[in-house]
C-alpha positions in Angstrom: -1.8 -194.1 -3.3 0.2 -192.5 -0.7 3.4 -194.3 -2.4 2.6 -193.1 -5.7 1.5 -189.3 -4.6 5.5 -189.3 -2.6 6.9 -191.1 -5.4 5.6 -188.4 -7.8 6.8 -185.6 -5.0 10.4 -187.0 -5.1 10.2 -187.3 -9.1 9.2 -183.6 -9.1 11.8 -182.1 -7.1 14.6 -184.4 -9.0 13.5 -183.5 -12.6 12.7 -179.7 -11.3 16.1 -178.2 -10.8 17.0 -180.0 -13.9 14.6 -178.2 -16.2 15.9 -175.5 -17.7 12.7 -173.6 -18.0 12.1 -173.8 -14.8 15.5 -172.3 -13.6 15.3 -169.3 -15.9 11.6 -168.7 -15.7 11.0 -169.7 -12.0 7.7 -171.2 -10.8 5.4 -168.7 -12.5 8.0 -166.6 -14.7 8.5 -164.2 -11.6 12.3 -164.7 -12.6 12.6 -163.5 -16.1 10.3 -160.8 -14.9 12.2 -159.5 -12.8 15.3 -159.9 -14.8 14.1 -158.2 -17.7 12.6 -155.3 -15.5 16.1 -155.2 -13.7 18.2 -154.7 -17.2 15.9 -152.2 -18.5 16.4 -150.5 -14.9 20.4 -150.0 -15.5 19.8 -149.4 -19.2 18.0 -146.5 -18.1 20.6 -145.4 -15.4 23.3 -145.8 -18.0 21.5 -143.3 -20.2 21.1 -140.6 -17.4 24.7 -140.9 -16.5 25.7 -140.3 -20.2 23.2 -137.3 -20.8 24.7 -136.3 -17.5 28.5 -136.5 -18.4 27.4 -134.4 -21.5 25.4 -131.9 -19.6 28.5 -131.3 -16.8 30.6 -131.1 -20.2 29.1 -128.6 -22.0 28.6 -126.7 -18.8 32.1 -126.7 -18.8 33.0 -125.5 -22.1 30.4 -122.4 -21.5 32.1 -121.8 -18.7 35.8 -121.8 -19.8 33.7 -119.8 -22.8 32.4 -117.2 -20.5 35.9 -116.8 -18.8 37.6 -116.1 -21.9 35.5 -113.6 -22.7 35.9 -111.9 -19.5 39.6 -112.3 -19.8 39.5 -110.5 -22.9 37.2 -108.1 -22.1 39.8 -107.2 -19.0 42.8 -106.9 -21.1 41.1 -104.8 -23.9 40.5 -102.3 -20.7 43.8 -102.2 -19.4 45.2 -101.7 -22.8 42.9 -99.0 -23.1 43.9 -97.3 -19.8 47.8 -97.8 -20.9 46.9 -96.4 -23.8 44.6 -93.0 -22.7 47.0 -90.6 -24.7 46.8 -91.3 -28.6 48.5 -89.4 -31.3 45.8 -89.2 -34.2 46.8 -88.8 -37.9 43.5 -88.8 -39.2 40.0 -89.2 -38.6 37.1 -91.2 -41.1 33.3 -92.0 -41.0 33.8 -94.5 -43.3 35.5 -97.3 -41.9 37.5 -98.4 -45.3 38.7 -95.5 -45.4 40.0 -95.6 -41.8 41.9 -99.2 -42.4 43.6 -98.1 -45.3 45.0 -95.5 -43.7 46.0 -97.1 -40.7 47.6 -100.1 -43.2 49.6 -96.9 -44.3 51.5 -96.3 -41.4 51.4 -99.7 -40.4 53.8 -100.5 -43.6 55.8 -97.6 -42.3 56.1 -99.3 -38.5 54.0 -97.4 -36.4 51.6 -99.8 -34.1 48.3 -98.1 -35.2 44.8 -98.9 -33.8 41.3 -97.7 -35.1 40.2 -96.0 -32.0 35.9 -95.4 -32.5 34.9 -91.6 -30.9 32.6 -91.9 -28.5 29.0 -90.7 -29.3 29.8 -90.4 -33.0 30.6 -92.3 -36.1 34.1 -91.3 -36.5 36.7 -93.5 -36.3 40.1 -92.2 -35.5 43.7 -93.9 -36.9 46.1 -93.5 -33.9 49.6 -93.8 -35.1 50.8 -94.3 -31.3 49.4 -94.5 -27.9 51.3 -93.5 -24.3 50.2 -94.0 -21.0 52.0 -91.2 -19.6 51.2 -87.4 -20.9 54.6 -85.7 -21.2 55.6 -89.0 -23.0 52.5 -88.1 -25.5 53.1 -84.6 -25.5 57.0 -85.1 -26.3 56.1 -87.9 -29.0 53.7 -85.7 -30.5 56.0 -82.3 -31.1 58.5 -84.7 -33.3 55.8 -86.6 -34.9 54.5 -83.3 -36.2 58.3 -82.1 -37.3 59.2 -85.0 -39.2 55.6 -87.8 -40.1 52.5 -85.3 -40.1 52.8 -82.3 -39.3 48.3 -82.2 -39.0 48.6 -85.2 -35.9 46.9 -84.3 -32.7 46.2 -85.9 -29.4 43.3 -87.4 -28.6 42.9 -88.4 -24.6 40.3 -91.2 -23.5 38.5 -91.0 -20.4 
């Protein structure tokens, strides 16, 4: 009897390692498991990762978003300050009306701009802008001798 139960013992552990069960299950499937939890673990960190590449991504592009709109914003100003002294050729409350005009002298080479009045609805067609008021003043005297002689000057805060 206590032949048999070691010969049984030795034909266990031979046949065990053997088995393929056995290896990829373990003893009581503990293995497989394990495993299984483990892979659905790095699935799972593999998915946050991704969603958290996209997230840094798109905070990126609302960022370089935001910055170009600040950029803008900044040059529009200091085009505006360049430009304080405007020599106005006419003035609309109709908008239309105000970009056809403008198209006018445009065709004639003057670099107009639709300036909006404060605290109103006109919109006034600038045939030129100066930063410097002499310049303007000058520029304006000649504009009214020889383009329109009904220009004015219109200075922005």
């Amino acid at each position: 009897m206590r032949h048999l139960f070691a010969v049984l013992l030795i034909l266990l552990l031979a046949v065990a390692p053997s088995c393929n069960f056995l290896r990829n299950k373990g003893i009581f499937g503990k293995k497989a498991r394990t495993l299984a939890a483990y892979r659905a673990q790095q699935d799972s960190i593999r998915v946050i990762d991704s969603l958290r590449k996209v997230h840094e991504h798109m905070l990126a592009l609302e960022n370089a978003k935001l910055d170009s709109i600040r950029l803008n914003e900044e040059e529009r100003l200091a085009r505006e300050k360049e430009s304080k002294y405007n020599i106005i050729v006419g003035s609309f409350i109709t908008p239309e009306f105000a970009v056809s005009f403008a198209d006018e002298f445009r065709q004639q080479g003057y670099d107009t701009k639709i300036v909006k009045l404060e605290g109103t609805d006109f919109e006034l067609v600038s045939a030129e802008a100066h930063s410097n008021l002499r310049e303007a003043v000058s520029r304006l005297q000649r504009f009214q001798d020889t383009v329109a002689f009904d220009a004015w000057l219109y200075i922005r805060n």
